[in-house]
C-alpha positions in Angstrom: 0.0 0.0 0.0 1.6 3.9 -1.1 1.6 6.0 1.8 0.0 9.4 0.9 2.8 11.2 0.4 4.4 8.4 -2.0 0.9 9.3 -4.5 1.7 13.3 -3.5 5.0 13.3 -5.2 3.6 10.9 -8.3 1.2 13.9 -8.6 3.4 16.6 -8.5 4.7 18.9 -11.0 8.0 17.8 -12.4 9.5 21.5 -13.7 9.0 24.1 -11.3 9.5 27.4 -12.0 11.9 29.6 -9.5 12.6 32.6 -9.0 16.0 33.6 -6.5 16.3 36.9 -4.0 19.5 37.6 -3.1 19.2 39.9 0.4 22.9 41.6 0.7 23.1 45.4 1.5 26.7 45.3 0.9 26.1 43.5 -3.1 23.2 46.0 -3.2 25.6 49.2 -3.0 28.0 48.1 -5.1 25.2 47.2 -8.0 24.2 50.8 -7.5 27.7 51.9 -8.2 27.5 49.8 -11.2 30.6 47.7 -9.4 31.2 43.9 -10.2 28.9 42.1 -8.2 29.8 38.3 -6.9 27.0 36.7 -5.7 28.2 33.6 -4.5 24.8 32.0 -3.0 22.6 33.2 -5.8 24.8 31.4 -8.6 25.1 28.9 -6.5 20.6 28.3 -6.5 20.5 29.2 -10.3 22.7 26.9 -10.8 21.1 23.8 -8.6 17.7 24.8 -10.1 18.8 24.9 -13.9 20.8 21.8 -13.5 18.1 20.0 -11.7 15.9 20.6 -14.5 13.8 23.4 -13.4 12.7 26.8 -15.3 14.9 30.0 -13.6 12.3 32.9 -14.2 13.9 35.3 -12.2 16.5 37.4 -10.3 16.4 40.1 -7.3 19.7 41.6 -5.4 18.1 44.0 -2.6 19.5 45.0 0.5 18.3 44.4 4.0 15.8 46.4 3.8 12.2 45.4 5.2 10.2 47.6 2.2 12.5 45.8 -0.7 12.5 42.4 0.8 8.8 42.2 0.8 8.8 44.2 -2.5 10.9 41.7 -3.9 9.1 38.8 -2.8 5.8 40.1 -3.9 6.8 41.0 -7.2 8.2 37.4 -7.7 5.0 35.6 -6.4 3.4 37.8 -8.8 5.6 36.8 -11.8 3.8 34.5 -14.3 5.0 30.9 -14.0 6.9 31.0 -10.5 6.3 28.1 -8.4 9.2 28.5 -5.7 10.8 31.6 -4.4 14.0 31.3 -2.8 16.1 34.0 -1.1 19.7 33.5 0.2 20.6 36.4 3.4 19.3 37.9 6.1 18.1 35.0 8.3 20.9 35.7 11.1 20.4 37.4 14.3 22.5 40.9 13.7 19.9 43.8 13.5 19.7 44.2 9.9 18.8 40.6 9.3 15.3 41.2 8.8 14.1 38.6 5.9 12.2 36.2 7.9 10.7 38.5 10.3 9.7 40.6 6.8 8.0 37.7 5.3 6.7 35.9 7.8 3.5 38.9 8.3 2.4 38.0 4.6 2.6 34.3 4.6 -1.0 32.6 4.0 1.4 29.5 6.5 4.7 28.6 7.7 6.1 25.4 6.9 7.6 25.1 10.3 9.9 21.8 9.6 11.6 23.1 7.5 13.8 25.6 9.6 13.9 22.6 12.0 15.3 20.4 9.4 17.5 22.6 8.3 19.1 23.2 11.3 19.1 19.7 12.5 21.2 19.1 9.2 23.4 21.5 9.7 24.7 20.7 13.1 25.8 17.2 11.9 28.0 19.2 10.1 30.9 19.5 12.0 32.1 23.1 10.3 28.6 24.2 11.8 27.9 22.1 14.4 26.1 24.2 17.7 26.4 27.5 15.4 23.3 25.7 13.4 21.3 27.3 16.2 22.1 30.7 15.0 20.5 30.7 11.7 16.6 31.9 11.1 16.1 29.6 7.9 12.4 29.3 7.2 9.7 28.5 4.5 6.2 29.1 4.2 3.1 29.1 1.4 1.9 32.4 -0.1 -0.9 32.0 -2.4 -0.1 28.8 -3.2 3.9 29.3 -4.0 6.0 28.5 -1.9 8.7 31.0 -0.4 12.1 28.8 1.2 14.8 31.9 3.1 18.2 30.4 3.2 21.0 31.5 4.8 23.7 34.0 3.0 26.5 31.4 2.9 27.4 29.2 -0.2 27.5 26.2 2.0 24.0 26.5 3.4 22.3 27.3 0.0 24.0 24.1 -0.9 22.5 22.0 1.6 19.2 23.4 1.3 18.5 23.5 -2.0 19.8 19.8 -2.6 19.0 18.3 1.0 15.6 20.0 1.3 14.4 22.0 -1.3 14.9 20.3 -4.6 13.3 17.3 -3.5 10.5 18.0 -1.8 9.5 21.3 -3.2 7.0 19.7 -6.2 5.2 17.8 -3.3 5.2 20.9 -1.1 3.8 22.6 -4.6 1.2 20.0 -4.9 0.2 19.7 -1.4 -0.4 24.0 -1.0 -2.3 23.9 -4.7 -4.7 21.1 -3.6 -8.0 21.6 -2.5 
């Protein structure tokens, strides 16, 4: 007998279309000085998405900055064809990481594993171990997209997006689109 969630993923959607929010106040000024910009994390999702078979259909860099954040985000649900919004930054505990806490007040839910996962992950890392507390990583459901904040750091995106995200983000799709 399938358990539910076996049938869930069956019925999923198998390209999902992304879009990636890079929150970095420090990339931000130096793209308004039309500087080089290296956006480590950000590449580092385009690339997981587009090699994992999914549709990139767009880009944000804004600083940590409640207004843009949520700007950002809404215009991104709002963006034909995005299934998953991703950001990298701002999920710390210094006073201008503000992404979760900005989000958070428009979400239509939390998805409150996944922060817990996350973090449970990322202490069996020994490079992270206890520090794993320190990180506000979170997801949640927005009419019916769903929005994953990562971490700034290369490392975490990576174990996100291919521990967590990637695989379970057509299920979480199907399972916030169902009625």
């Amino acid at each position: 007998m399938a358990h539910a969630h076996e049938s869930h993923r069956e019925m999923a959607p198998k390209k999902l279309g992304f879009y990636v929010i890079t929150v970095s106040t420090s990339r931000y000024q130096k793209m308004s000085r039309k500087e080089p910009v290296v956006d480590e994390s950000g590449d580092k999702i385009k690339e997981l998405i587009i090699s994992n078979g999914h549709e990139l259909k767009g880009y944000a860099l804004v600083p940590d900055d409640k207004v843009r954040i949520l700007k950002a985000v809404i215009d991104a649900a709002l963006t034909e064809g995005v299934d998953v919004i991703v950001s990298t930054g701002g999920t710390g505990y210094t006073p201008s990481d503000v992404t979760v806490e900005s989000v958070r007040g428009i979400l239509d839910r939390e998805v409150e594993g996944f922060g817990d996962v996350f973090r449970t992950l990322s202490l069996s890392d020994p490079k992270v171990g206890p520090a794993s507390y320190l990180t506000k990583a979170s997801a949640g459901i927005l009419r019916g997209k769903i929005i994953y904040m990562l971490p700034g750091s290369p490392d975490a995106v990576k174990l996100g997006m291919e521990k967590l995200i990637l695989p379970e983000a057509p299920h979480l799709t199907f399972l916030a689109r169902s009625s």
